[in-house]
N, C-alpha and C positions, 0 to 999 in steps of 0.2 A: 504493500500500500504506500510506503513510504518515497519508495522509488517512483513507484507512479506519479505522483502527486508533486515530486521533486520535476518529473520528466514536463508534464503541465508548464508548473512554473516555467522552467526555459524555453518551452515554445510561445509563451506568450506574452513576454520577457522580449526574445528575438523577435517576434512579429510585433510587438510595439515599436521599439526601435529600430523595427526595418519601416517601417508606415513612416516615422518620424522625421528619418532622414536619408529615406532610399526615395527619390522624387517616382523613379517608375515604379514601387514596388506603391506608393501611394495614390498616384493614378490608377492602377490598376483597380486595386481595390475599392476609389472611386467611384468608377466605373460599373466595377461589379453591381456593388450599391445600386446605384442610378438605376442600371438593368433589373434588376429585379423589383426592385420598387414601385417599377412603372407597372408591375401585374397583366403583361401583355406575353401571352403565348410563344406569339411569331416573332417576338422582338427575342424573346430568349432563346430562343432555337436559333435564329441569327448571331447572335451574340457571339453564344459558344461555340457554331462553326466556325465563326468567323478564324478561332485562332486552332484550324486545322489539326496537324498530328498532335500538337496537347490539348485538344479537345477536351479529352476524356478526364486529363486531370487539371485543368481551368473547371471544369463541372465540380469535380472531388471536392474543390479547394470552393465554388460555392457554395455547395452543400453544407460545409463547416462554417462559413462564413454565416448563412443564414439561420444557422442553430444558435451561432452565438446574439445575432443581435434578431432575436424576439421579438414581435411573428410574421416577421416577412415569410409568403408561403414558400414550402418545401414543397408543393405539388406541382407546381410552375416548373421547377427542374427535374422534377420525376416525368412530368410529359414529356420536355424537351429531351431527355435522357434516349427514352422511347421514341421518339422519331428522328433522332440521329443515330443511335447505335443499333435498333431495333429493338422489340419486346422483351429477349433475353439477356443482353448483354445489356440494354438499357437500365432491367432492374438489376443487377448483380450491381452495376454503379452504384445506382441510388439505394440500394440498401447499405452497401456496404459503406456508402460515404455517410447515410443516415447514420448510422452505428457509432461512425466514427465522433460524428458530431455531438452526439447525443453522453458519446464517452466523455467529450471536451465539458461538455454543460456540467454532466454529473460531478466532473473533480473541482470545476471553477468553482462550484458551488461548498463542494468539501473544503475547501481552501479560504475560499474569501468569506463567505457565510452568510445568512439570511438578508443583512441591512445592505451587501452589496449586490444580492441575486435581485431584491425587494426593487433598487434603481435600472437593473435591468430590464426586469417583467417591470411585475406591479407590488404595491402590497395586498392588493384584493386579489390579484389571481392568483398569489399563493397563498389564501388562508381558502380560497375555493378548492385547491389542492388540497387541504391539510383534509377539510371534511374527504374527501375518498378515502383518503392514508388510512382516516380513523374509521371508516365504513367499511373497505376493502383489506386494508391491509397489505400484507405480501401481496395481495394479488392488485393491488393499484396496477402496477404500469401494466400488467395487460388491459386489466377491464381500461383503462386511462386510453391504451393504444391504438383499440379498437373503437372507439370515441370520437368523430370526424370536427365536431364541436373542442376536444379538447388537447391544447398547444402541445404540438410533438417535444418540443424545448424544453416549455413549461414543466413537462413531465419531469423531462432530465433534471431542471435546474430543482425541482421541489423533490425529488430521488437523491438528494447528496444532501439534503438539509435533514435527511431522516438518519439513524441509524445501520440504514439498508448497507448492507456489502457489495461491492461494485459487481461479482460474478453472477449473483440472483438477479440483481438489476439489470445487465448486458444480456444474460438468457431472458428476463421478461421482455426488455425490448427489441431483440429481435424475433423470438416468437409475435411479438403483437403487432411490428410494423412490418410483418412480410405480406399479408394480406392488402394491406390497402398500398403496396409498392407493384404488386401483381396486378392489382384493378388497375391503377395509374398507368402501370407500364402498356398494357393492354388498348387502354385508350389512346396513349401516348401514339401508340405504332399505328394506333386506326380514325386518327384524327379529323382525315378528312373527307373520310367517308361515316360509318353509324356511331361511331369514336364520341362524334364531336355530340350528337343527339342525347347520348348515354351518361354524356360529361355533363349536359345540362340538369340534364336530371337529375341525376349525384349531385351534383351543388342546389339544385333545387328541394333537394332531399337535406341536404346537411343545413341548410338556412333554415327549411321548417321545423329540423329538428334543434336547430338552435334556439327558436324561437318558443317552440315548448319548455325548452330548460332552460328557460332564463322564467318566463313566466312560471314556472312551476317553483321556481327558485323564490320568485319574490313571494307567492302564496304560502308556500312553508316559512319562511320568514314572519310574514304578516300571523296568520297562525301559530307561530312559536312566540310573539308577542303577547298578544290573546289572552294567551295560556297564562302565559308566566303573571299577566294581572289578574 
């Protein structure tokens, strides 16, 4: 653990002070930014082909990049993955770069600790984390994973504020993010044909089901008030 956590530090150590005072290692990363933020499709699939034979690891290094700064989407490059590399090679990327990122969040958060994860997210979406931990349990980051409403990051960074051991953590999270890397990837490669239809839907799906659980939120709220007078 020690070592892990050690290893952390100097990557992010090194990529500060490469951002700081490397001018293209800080454009880049700019950029990155920029692209994904803009929440467009076809801008992202342009992006990352754009820079050819390291395609595949300009993606990687997005991937980590958008784990760390919470919640620009991770689905945006799970598509794009999928219609530059194809269905399979698209998801092996995007999980395994998922995995990687989601390791990054877990130890930042072992490391720096609540009041600096708290400036990253939120303080409310990590005490909406804390109720699963205490409903769920070990089994948080699956049921969490498989949650389209709730932050892949979030997970990780509220997974290192617990007691949890990084090896249960890394098997719950890859168990629960291979399913929705397979759906994504799937779409990804079929985009522009029933791809793009099924994407709607899914998001049309995940909106109404956000919108049940925030409303359902505020009712047990208001009802837990009730009570208590």
């Amino acid at each position: 653990m020690k070592k892990n956590k050690l290893a952390v530090i100097v990557v992010l150590v090194l990529s500060l002070l490469s951002y700081l005072f490397i001018p293209s290692v800080q454009s880049f990363i700019n950029e990155s930014i920029s692209a994904m933020k803009a929440v467009n499709l076809e801008e992202t699939i342009v992006y990352i082909r754009s820079y050819g034979n390291v395609a595949a690891g300009v993606s990687f290094f997005l991937m980590i990049l958008q784990s760390i700064l919470s919640p620009i989407p991770a689905f945006l490059i799970t598509l794009s993955n999928a219609a530059i590399f194809g269905w399979f090679w698209g998801a092996v990327l995007s999980w395994t770069s998922s995995m990687a990122g989601a390791t990054l969040c877990f130890y930042i958060a072992k490391i720096l600790g609540r009041d600096a994860v708290a400036k990253i997210t939120s303080k409310t979406a990590l005490k909406s984390l804390d109720v699963f931990f205490e409903k769920y349990g070990k089994y948080t980051i699956v049921v969490c994973r498989l949650l389209p409403f709730v932050s892949f990051d979030l997970v990780s960074y509220a997974a290192g504020l617990t007691s949890m051991k990084f090896w249960p953590f890394f098997l719950a999270t890859g168990i629960g993010q291979l399913p929705a890397t397979l759906v994504y990837s799937y779409i990804g490669q079929n985009f522009g044909g029933g791809g793009k239809q099924l994407f709607i839907g899914l998001m049309s799906l995940f909106a109404v089901t956000i919108v049940i659980y925030i409303v359902k939120s505020i009712y047990n709220e208001r009802h837990a008030k009730k009570a208590a007078k």
